[in-house]
N, C-alpha and C positions, 0 to 999 in steps of 0.2 A: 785282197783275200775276201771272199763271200761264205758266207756262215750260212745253215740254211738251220731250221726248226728241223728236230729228232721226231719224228714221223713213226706211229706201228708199221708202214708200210718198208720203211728205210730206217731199222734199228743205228745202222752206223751212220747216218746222214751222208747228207749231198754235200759231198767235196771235190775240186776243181782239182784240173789235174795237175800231177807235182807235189801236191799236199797228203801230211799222214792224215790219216782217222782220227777222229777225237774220241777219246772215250767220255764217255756220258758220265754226270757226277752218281756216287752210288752213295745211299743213306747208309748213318754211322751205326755198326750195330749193337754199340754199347751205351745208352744215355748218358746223359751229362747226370741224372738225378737218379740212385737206384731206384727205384721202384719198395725193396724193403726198408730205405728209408722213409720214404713217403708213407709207406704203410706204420712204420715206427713211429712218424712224428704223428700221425693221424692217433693213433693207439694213446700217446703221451697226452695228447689234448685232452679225451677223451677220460684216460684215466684221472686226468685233473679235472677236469670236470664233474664226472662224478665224487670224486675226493671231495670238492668243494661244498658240493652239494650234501653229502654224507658228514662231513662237520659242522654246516649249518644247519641240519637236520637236529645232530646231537645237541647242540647249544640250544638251540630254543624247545625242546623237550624238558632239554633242565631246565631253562631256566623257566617254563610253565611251571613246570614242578614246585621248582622254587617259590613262584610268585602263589602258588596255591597253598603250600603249607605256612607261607608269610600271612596270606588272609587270613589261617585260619589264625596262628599266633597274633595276627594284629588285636583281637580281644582283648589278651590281655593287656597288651599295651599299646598307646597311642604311639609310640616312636615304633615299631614294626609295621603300623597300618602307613605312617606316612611314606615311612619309606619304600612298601610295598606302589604306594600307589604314585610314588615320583619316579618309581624305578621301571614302572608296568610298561612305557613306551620307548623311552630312550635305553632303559636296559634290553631289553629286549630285541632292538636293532644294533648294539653296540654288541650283544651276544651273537647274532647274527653274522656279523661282519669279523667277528674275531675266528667265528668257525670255520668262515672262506676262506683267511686267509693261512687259519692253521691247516687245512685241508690243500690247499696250494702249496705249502713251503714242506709237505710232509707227502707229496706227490711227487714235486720236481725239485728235490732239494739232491743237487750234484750233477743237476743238466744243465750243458753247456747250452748257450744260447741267448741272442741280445735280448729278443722279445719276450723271455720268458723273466729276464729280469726285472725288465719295463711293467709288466702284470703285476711283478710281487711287488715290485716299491711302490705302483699305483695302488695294492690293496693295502700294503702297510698303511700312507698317509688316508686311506679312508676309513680303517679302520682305528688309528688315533684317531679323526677326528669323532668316532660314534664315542669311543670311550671319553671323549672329554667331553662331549656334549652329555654325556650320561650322568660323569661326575658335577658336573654345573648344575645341573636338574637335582642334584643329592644334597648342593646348599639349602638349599630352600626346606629341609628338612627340619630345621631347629626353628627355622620360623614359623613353621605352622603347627609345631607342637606349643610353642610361646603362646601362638594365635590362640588357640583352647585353653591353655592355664587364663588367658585374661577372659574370653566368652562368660568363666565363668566368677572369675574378678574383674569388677567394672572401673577399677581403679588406672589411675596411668603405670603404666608396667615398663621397668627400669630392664628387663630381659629381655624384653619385645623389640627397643632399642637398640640393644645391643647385637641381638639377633640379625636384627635387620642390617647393620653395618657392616657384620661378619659376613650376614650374606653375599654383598656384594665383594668384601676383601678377596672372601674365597674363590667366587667366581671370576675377580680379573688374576687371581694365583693361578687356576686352573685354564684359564684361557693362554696367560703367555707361556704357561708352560705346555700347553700344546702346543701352539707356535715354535717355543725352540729347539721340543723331537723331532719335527716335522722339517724346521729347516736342518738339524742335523742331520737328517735323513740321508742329504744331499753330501755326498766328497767333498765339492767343490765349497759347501757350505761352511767344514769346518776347518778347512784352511785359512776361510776369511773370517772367521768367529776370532781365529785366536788372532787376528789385526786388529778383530773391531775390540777385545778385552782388552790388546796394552794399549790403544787409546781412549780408552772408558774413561779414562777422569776427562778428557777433553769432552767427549761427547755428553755427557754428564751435565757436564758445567753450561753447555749449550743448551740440554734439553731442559735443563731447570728454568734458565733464560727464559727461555721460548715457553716454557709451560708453567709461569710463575703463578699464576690466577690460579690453572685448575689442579697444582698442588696445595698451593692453601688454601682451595677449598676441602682437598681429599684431606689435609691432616686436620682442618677445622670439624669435618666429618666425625674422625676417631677420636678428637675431645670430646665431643658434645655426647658421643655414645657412650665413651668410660668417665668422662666430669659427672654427669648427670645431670647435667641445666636442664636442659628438658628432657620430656621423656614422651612418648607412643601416647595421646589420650591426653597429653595436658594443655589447660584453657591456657591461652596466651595472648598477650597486644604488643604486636610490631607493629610500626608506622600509623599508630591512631587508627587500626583497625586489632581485632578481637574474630580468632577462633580454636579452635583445636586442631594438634599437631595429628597431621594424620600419617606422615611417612618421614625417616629419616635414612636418609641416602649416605654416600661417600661426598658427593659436590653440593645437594642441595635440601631443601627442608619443606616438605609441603605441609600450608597451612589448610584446613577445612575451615570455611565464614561459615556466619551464624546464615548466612542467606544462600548456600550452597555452591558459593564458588571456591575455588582453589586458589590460595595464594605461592608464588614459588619464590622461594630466598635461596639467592647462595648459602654455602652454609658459615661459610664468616662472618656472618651478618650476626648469627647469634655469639659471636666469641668475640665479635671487637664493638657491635650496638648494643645500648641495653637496650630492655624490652622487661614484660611485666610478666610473668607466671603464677596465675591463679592458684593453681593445684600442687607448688611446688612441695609441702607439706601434706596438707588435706584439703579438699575442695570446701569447706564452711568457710561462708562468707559474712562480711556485715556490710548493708547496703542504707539510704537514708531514703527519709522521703521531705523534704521542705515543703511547709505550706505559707504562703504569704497572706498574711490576715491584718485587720484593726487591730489598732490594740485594746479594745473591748473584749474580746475572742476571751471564752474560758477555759485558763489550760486545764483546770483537772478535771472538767466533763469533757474534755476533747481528749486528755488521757485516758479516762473511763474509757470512753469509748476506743483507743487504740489497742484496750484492753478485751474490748468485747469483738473487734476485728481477728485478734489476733485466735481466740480460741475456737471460734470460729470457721477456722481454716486449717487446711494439712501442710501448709508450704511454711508454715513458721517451727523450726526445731525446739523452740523454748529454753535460747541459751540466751539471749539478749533481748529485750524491747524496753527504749528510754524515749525519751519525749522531752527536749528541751527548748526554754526561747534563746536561739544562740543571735542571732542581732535585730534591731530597734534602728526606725530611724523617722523624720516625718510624715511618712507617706504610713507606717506601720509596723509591724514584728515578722520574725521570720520563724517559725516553729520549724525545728529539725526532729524528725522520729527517724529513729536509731534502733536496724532488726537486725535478727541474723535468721540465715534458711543453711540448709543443708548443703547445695550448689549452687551455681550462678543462674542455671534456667530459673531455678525456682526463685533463687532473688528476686531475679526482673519479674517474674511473676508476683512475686509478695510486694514491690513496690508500686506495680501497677495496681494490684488492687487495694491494696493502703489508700493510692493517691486517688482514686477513684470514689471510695466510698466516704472518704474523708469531705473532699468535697460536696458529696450529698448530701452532709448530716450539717454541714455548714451553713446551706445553703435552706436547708427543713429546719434546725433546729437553730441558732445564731446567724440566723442574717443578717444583723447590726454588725458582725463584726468582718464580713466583705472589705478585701483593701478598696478604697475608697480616695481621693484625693480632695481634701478642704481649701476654699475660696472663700474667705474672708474678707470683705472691704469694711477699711478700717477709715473713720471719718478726722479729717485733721479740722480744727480749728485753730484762725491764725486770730493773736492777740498783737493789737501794737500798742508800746509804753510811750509817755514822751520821753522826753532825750534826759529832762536835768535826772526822771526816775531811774533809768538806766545808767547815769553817771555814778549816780549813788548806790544802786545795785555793786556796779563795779570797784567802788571806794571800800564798800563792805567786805566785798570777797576777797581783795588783797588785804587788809587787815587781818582777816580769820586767816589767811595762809602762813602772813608772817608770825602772829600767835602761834598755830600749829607747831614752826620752822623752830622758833624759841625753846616751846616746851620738847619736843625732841632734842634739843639740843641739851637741854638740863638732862634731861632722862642719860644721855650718851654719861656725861660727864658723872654721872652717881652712879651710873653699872661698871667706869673705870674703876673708879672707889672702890668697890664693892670686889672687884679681883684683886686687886694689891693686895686685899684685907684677906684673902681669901687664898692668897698664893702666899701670906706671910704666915698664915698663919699654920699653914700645910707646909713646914719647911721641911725638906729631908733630912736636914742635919738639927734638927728638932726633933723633941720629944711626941706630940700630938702622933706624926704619921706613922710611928714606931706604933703606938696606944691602938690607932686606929685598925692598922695590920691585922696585928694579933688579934681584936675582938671581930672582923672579920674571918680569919683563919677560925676560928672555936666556932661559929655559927655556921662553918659549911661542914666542918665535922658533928655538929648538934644534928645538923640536917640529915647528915647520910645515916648516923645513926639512927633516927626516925623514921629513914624512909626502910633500911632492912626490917626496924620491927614489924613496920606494920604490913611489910611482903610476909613476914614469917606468919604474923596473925591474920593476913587475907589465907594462905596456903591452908593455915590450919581448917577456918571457920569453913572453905572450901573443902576438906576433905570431909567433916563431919557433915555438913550440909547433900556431901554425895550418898553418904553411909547411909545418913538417913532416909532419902529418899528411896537409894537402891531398899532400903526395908521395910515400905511404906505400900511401894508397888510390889502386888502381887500376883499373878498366873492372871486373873482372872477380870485383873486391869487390863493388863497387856493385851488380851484378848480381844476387849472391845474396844481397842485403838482403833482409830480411822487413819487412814492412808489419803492424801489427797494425790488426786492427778496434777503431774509439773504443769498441765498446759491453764492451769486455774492462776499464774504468778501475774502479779500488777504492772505494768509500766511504769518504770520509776522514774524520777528527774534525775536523776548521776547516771553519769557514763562511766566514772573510774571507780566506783565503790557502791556498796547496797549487794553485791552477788558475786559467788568465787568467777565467774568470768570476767568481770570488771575489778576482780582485784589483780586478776593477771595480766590486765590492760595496765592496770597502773604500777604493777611491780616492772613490769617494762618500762616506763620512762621513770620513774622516781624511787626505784630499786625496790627493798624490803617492805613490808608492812609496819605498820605503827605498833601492832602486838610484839612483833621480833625487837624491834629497836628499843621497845618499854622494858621490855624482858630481858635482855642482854645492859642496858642501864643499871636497872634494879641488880643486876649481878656485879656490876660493878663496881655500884654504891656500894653493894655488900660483901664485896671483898676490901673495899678502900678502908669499911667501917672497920674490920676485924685486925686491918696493919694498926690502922690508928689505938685502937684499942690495945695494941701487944707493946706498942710505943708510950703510951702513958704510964706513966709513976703508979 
């Protein structure tokens, strides 16, 4: 059989004889795709798109709006300006993206169709993710209103701290839980959620395992923020180095050096090392200056003069300046002066220049007393005795010893005597120690009594002694008082007494004052006196 090509010239083609005619294939006259569907779905597109467009439009008109009547209200307050201005970029595309996606689900919500699915659940997860990137950007809000309450307290801020922790708590809250609408999002997801919750205690237990570090660093984190050990701002020395805490994280702890480097600690390090916190109260400090001199050196013109340093200058607060010689040894003395400044810069400034000028007035006015070290050669001369003088030297000295050996010996035996006589005569079952008792007992009751009277008659001569004075001065006394300036006070030689600041050094190690403990005695005495007295005949 031969086939030949359909020809205009031969409609029915060239066929051999014996054979029917082929009819030619004829096109279908009905498409496989109407034509008003295609125009349909074109329209659907279209109308979504514009939709889309049309609810992104609305959202960021408001939320312009929004963010403009926030400016103007951020005046009045600093928590509307910040959030205005953490909200001005991430809110703004998180508005955006929520408007496409309301404008799509409010377009094509009830058409059937795979890829229009595929559209919405891609704009759903992009549109979680704006708004949680929006809300992450909204933590940060408490902290930068913290930031300005300290701008304008320079002190360490216990809120700032705490801000800053939250910050981060917040933002890994808002992070996993964008993660798990996102994986919810998926069918398939939450079928396996509810596998992966009844074996939560297994995985649990594994991921603790496995993340044992960077949970106790994250729970060492939320101590340090609600304990208060440290705080945003405060000086501190970890590992023999000294700076201020500049950031407190969830895992770790940055330090600012005095020399601008950054130190970084786990944050465990502050919850299981110690370590020193300057500012943990208030930043006044007390620092020393040692000078090593002669001991020729004279301390109260080098006091004076610690005296004439100090007023001198602005870095000294006028709560402490002491001057003593704390050790002596052959080579010299060690003079320690004892200041206080306001914070630690200025410490180190007030001892540098302490140690500075000190030395110069040393050196100008007491040069003799430079540590110095003394070379003495000392001349021996040798004597030789003959032999029989040395025999007899030595005959002599054991004589004097055994004499010595005797008369000790008498002495032992007459201070025996002298207790027998002395423990007989103190018998307890004797009359003497009964005698002796009692005239003791009457002489500490003599005493107490003596000592209330003469509290009663110090109180008194004390009150008239006030009367009189308060009536002595008049208006026009008081007037021409003079006030002296604190920075005019002398360097003293006591560290623990001579000024209420050194009496509260010393009521810290050896408790009360001498005035409270005289005072509370004398009340004693004088209640003891008033029993004894209700008890006598």
């Amino acid at each position: 059989m031969c086939f030949w090509p359909v020809s205009p010239l031969f409609p029915g083609g060239l066929t051999t004889s014996g054979d029917t005619p082929k009819v030619p294939p004829q096109p279908n006259p009905t498409p496989t795709t109407p034509v008003d569907q295609v125009i349909e779905a074109s329209i659907d597109v279209v109308a979504a798109l514009i939709s889309c467009s049309t609810g992104a439009f609305i959202m960021l008109v408001s939320t312009q709006l929004t963010w403009f009547f926030l400016r103007r209200l951020g005046r009045l307050h600093p928590f509307i300006k910040y959030f205005e201005r953490r909200s001005r970029i991430s809110g703004s595309i998180a508005a955006f993206l929520l408007g496409v996606h309301l404008g799509w689900l409010w377009s094509m919500h009830g058409v059937p169709g795979a890829w229009i699915d595929l559209v919405g659940h891609t704009l759903l997860i992009i549109t979680i993710l704006g708004v949680t990137w929006w809300l992450m950007r909204l933590c940060a809000v408490l902290e930068d209103l913290t930031r300005t309450h300290r701008e304008n307290d320079k002190k360490p801020s216990r809120l700032l701290t705490q801000a800053q922790v939250l910050h981060r708590v917040l933002q890994a809250f808002f992070a996993v839980t964008g993660a798990s609408v996102i994986a919810l999002s998926f069918p398939q997801a939450r079928v396996a959620m509810g596998s992966v919750l009844a074996s939560a205690g297994i995985i649990s237990l594994i991921a603790g395992i496995a993340a044992q570090g960077l949970l106790a660093n994250m729970f060492a984190g939320v101590q340090i923020a609600f304990s208060d050990s440290i705080r945003v701002g405060d000086l501190v020395v970890v590992h023999g180095e000294s700076g201020t805490i500049e950031e407190i994280t969830l895992t770790y702890v940055v330090v600012l050096m005095w020399d601008g480097r950054r130190l970084i600690l786990p944050s465990k390090k502050f919850t299981e090392d110690a370590f020193e916190n300057w500012t943990k109260r208030d930043a006044q400090l007390l620092g020393t200056v040692e000078i090593h001199a002669d001991w020729r050196l004279p301390v109260p013109s080098l006091r004076n003069e610690v005296d004439r340093l100090l007023n001198d200058t602005d870095l000294w607060d006028g709560r402490t300046a002491n001057v003593q010689v704390t050790d002596s040894s052959a080579d010299g003395m060690v003079v320690r002066v004892a200041v206080s400044a306001p914070n630690s810069g200025d410490l180190w400034d007030l001892r540098c220049y302490l140690r500075e000028h000190l030395i110069d007035w040393i050196q100008a006015e007491a040069p003799y007393a430079l540590p110095r070290q003394r070379l003495e050669p000392q001349q021996v001369e040798t004597v030789s005795l003959p032999a029989d003088k040395i025999a007899m030297e030595r005959q002599l000295r054991y004589s004097v010893i055994a004499e010595n050996h005797a008369q000790n010996a008498r002495r032992r035996e007459e201070a025996a005597e002298a207790r027998k006589e002395a423990a007989y005569a103190t018998d307890p079952y004797g009359e003497p120690i009964l005698e002796q008792y009692a005239r003791k007992l009457l002489d500490k009751r003599r005493s107490w009594r003596a000592k209330a009277r003469d509290l009663d008659l110090s109180t008194a001569e004390t009150d008239e002694c006030t009367d009189d004075s308060a009536a002595a001065f008049d208006a026009s006394d008081l007037a021409q008082t003079k006030v002296f300036s604190p920075t005019t006070t002398i360097s003293t030689e006591r560290f623990y007494s001579g000024s209420p600041d050194a009496e509260k050094r010393r009521e810290k190690l050896t408790g009360a004052s001498r005035d409270s403990k005289s005072t509370s005695n004398s009340e004693l005495a004088s209640h003891e006196s008033e029993t004894s007295s209700k008890d006598a005949p």
